[in-house]
BATORNU-197896 format. One record per residue: x, y, z of N, C-alpha, C in turn. Coordinates in steps of 0.2 Angstrom, whole numbers, padded with zeros to 4 digits, always signed. Atoms other than C-alpha are relative to their C-alpha. Last residue first. Layout:
XYZXYZXYZ ...
***
This chain:
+0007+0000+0003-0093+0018-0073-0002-0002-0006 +0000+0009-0003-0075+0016-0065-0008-0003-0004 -0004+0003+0005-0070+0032-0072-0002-0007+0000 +0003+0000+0006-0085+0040-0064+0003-0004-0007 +0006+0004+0003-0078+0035-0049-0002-0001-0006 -0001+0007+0000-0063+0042-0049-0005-0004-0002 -0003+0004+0006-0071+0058-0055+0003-0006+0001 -0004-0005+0003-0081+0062-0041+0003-0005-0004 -0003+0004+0000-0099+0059-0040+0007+0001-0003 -0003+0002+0004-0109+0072-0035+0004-0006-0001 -0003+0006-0002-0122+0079-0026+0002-0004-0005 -0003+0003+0006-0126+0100-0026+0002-0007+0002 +0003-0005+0009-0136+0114-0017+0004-0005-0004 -0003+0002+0006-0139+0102-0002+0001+0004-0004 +0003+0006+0006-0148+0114+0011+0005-0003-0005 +0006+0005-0002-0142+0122+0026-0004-0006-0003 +0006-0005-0004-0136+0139+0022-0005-0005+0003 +0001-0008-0001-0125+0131+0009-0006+0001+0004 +0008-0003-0003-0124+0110+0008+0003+0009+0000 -0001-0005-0004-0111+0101-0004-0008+0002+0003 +0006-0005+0001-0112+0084-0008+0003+0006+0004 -0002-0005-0005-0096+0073-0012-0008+0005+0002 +0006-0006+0000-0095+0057-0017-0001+0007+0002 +0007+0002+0006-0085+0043-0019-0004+0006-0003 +0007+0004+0000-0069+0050-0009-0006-0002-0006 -0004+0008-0001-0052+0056-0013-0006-0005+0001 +0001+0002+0004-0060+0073-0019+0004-0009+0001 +0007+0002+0003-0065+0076-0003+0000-0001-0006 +0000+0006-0007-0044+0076+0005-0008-0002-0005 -0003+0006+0001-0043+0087-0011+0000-0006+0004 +0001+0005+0008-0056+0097-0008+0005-0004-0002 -0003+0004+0004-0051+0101+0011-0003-0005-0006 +0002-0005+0005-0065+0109+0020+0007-0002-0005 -0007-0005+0000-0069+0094+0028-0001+0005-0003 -0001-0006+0003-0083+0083+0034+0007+0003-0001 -0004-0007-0003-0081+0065+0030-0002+0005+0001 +0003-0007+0001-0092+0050+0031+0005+0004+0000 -0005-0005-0006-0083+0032+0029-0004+0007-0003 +0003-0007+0003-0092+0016+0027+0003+0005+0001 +0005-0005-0005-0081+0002+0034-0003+0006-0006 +0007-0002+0004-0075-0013+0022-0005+0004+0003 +0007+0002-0004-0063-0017+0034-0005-0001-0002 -0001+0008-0001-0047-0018+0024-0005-0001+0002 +0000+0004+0006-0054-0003+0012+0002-0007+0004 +0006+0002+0000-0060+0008+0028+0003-0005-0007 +0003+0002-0006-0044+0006+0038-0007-0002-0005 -0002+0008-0003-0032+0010+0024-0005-0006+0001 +0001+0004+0006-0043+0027+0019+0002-0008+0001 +0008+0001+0002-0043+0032+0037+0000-0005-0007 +0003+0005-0003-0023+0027+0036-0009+0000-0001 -0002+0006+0005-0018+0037+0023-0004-0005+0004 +0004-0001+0005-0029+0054+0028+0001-0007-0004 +0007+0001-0003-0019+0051+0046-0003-0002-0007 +0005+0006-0003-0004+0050+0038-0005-0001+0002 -0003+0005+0006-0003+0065+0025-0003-0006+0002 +0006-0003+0001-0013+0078+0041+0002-0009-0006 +0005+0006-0005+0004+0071+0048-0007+0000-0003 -0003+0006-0001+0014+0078+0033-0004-0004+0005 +0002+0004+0007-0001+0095+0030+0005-0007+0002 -0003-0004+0007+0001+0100+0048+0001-0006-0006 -0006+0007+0002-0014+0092+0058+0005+0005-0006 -0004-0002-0008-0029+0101+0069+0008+0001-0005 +0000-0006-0002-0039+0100+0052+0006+0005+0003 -0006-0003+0002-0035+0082+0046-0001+0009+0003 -0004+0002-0002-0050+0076+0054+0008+0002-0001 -0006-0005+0002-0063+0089+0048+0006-0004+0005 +0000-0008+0002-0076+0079+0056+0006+0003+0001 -0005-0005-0002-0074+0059+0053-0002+0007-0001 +0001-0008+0002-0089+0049+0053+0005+0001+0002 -0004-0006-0002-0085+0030+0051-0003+0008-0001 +0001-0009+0004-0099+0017+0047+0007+0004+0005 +0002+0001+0008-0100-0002+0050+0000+0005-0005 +0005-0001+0002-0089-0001+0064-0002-0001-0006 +0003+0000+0009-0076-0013+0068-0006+0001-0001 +0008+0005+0002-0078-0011+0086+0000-0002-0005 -0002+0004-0003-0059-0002+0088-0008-0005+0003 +0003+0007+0003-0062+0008+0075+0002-0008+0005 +0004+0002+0005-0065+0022+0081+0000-0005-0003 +0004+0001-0006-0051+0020+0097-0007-0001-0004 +0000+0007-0002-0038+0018+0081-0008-0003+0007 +0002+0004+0007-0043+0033+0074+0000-0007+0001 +0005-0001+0003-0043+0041+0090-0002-0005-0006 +0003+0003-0006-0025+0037+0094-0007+0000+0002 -0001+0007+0002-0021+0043+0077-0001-0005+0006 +0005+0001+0006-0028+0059+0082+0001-0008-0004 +0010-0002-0002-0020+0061+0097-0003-0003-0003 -0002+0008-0004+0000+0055+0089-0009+0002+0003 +0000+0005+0005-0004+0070+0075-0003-0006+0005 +0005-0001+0003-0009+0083+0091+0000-0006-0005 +0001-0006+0004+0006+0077+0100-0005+0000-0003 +0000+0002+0007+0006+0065+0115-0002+0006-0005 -0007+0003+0003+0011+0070+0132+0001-0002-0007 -0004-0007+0003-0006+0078+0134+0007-0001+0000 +0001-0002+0004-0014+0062+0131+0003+0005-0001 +0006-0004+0002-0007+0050+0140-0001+0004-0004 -0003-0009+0000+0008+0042+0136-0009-0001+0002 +0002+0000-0007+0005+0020+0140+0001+0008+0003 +0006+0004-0001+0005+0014+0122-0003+0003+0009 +0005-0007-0003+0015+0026+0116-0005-0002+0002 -0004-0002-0005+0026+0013+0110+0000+0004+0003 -0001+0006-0005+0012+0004+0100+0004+0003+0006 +0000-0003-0007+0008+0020+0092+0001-0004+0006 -0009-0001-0002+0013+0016+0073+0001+0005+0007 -0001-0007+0002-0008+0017+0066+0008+0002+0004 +0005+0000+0007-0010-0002+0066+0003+0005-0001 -0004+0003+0005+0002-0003+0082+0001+0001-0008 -0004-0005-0001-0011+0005+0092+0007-0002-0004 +0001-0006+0001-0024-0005+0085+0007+0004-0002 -0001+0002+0006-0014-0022+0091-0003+0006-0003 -0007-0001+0002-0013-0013+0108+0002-0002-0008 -0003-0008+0001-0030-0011+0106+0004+0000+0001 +0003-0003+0005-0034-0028+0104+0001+0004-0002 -0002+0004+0008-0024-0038+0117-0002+0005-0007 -0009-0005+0001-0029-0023+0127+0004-0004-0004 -0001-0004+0003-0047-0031+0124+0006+0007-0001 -0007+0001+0006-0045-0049+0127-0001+0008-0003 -0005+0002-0005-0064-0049+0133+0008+0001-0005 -0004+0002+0003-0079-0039+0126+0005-0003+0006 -0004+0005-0006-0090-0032+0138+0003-0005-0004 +0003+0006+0003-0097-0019+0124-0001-0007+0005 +0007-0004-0001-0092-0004+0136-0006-0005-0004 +0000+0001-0005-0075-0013+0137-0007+0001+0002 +0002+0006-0003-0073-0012+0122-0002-0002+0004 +0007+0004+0003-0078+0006+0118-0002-0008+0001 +0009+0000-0005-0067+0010+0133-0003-0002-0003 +0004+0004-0002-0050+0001+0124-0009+0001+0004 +0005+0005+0006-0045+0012+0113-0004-0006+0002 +0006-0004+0005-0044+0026+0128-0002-0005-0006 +0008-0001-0003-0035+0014+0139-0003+0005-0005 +0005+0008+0002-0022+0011+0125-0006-0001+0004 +0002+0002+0007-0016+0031+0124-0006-0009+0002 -0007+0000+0005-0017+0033+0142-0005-0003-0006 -0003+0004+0003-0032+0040+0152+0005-0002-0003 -0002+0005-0005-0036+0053+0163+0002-0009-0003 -0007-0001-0002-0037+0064+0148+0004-0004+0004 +0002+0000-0007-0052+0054+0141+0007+0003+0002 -0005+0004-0005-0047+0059+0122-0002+0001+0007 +0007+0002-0005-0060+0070+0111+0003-0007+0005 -0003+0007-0003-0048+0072+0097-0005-0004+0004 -0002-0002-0008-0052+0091+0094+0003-0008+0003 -0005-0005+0003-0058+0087+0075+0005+0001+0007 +0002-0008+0001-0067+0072+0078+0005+0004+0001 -0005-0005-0004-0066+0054+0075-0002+0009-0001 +0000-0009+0001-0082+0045+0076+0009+0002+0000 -0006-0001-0001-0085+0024+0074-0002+0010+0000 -0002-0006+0002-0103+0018+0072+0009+0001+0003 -0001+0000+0008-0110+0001+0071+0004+0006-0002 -0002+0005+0001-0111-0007+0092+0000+0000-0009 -0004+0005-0003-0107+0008+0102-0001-0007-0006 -0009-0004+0005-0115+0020+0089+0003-0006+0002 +0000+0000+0007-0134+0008+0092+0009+0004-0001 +0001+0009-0001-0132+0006+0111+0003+0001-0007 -0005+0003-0002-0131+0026+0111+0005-0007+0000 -0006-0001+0004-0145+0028+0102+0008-0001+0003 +0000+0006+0006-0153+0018+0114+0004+0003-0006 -0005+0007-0004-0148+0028+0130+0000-0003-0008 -0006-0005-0001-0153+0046+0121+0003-0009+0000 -0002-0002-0005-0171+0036+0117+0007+0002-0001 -0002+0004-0007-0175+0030+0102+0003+0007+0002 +0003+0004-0006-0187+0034+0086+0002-0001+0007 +0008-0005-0004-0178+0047+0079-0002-0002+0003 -0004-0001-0005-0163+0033+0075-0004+0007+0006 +0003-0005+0000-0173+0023+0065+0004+0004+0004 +0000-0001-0006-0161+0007+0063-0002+0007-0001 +0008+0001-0001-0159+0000+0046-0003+0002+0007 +0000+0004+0001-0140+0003+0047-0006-0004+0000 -0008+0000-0001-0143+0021+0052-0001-0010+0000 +0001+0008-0001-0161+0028+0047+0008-0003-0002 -0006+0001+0002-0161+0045+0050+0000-0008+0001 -0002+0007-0003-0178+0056+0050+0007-0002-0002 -0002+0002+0002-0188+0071+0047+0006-0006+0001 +0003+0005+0003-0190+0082+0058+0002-0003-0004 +0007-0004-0003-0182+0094+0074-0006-0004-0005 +0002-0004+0004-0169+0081+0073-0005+0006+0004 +0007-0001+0005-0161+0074+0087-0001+0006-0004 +0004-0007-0002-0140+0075+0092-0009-0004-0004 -0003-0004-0005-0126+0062+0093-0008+0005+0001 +0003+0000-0009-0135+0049+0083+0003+0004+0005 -0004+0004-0004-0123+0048+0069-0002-0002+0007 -0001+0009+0003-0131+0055+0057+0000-0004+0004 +0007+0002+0000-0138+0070+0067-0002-0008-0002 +0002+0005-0007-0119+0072+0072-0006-0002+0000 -0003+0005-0002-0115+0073+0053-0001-0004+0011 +0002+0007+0003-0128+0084+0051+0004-0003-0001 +0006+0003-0002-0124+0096+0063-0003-0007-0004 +0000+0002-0007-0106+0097+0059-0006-0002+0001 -0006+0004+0002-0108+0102+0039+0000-0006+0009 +0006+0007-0004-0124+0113+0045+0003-0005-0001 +0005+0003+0006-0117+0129+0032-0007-0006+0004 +0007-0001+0000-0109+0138+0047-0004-0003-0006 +0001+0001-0007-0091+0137+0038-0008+0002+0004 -0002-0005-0006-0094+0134+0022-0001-0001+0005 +0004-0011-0002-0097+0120+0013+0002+0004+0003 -0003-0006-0001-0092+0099+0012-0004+0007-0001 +0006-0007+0000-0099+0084+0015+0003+0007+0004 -0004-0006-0001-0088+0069+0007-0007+0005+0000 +0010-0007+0000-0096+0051+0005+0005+0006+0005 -0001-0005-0007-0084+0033+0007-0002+0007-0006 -0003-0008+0004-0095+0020+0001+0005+0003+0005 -0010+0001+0003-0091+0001+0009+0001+0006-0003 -0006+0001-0004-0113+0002+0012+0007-0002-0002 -0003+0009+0001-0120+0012+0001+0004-0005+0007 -0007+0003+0001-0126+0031+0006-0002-0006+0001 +0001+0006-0004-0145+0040+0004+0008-0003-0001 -0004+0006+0004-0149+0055+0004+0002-0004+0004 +0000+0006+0000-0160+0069+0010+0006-0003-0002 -0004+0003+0003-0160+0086+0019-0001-0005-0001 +0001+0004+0004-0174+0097+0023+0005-0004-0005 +0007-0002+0004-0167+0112+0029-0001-0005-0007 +0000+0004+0007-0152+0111+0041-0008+0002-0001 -0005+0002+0002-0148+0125+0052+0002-0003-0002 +0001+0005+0003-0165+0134+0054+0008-0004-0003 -0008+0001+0000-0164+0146+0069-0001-0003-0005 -0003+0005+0003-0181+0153+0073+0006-0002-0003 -0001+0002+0007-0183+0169+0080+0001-0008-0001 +0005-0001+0002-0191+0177+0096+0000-0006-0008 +0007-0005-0003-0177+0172+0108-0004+0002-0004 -0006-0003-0003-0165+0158+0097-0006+0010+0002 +0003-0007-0005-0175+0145+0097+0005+0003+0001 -0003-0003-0009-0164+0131+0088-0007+0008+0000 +0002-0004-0001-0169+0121+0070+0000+0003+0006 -0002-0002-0009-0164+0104+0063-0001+0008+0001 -0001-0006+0000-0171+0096+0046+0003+0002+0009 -0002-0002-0007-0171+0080+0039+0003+0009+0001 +0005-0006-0001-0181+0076+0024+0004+0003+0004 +0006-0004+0002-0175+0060+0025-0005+0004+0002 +0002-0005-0003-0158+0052+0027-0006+0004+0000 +0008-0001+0007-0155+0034+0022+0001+0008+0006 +0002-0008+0001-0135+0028+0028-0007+0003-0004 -0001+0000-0008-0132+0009+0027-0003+0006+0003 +0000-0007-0002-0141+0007+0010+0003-0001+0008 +0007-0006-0005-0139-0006+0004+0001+0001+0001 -0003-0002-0006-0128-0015-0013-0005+0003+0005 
***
């Protein structure tokens, strides 16, 4: 199986007036492609940062991120860009919905930003997927935090990425819709065969997955295999 996900050494670090900030500190590893991989820690640990670093949202200060064989250090803001749009999915915790939009325009930008054709055919089929076909045309602030997020989950996958990051996706959510969403991701990534990144602080949500590494203060302190797996070993 390859590696979709290599991560090495990778470190990130802020000026903050005389002092150095270190908020990851030399992190490596490597994910499969079709795993799904849990990174969990305290609040402030670098949880957030190194998933966006994953994911091309942000640069390293060193150390490297090699995203479906694609160095991601290497390139320009535009290029990373290029790169999510055509392998990555994200949902985030806040939603991150164009408000000026309705539900089905929002799953349709990524399409469109491809130049895809037939792509309200396709995000209506989405919105369907996650049981928001009749909500197809509410905006966002009409729609409730659960209905958001699953309007999201559909807008991430609406490239068939080769990778999903979700941060702390169930968060927002009371535990019953927190239930849906966490069914659906998983769903999504076994018909698709998508790679799925988590952060949470939800252990049981992180024991659902392959793997879990914790980070503290920055650094990995631990990388696991959790017991489903192991049974499968």
């Amino acid at each position: 199986m390859s590696s979709i996900l290599r991560v090495q050494n990778l470190t990130k670090s802020y000026q903050s007036g005389n002092r150095t900030l270190t908020v990851l500190d030399n992190v490596s590893f490597d994910v499969q492609a079709g795993d799904t991989f849990s990174i969990v820690g305290p609040s402030g640990s670098g949880k957030t940062t190194l998933l966006g670093l994953c994911a091309g949202l942000d640069r390293s200060s060193s150390g490297s991120v090699f995203l479906n064989g694609v160095q991601l250090d290497k390139l320009s803001e535009d290029e990373r860009a290029r790169v999510r749009n055509q392998y990555v999915g994200f949902i985030f915790q806040n939603f991150q919905l164009m408000p000026t939009l309705t539900a089905l325009e929002n799953v349709m930008v990524p399409m469109e930003l491809r130049g895809e054709k037939g792509v309200a055919k396709r995000a209506l089929e989405l919105l369907d997927r996650v049981g928001l076909a009749s909500r197809q045309h509410h905006y966002p602030t009409q729609l409730s935090g659960g209905e958001q997020q699953r309007v999201s989950l559909a807008r991430a996958f609406s490239n068939k990425p080769r990778i999903l990051f979700a941060d702390e996706p169930t968060g927002n959510l009371d535990t019953e819709t927190s239930d849906k969403v966490e069914k659906l991701i998983f769903e999504l990534n076994r018909e698709q065969g998508t790679t799925l990144i988590l952060v949470t602080h939800d252990l049981d949500l992180a024991a659902k997955t392959g793997r879990i590494i914790r980070i503290k203060g920055g650094s990995v302190v631990s990388d696991t295999l959790t017991e489903a797996v192991r049974q499968q070993i």
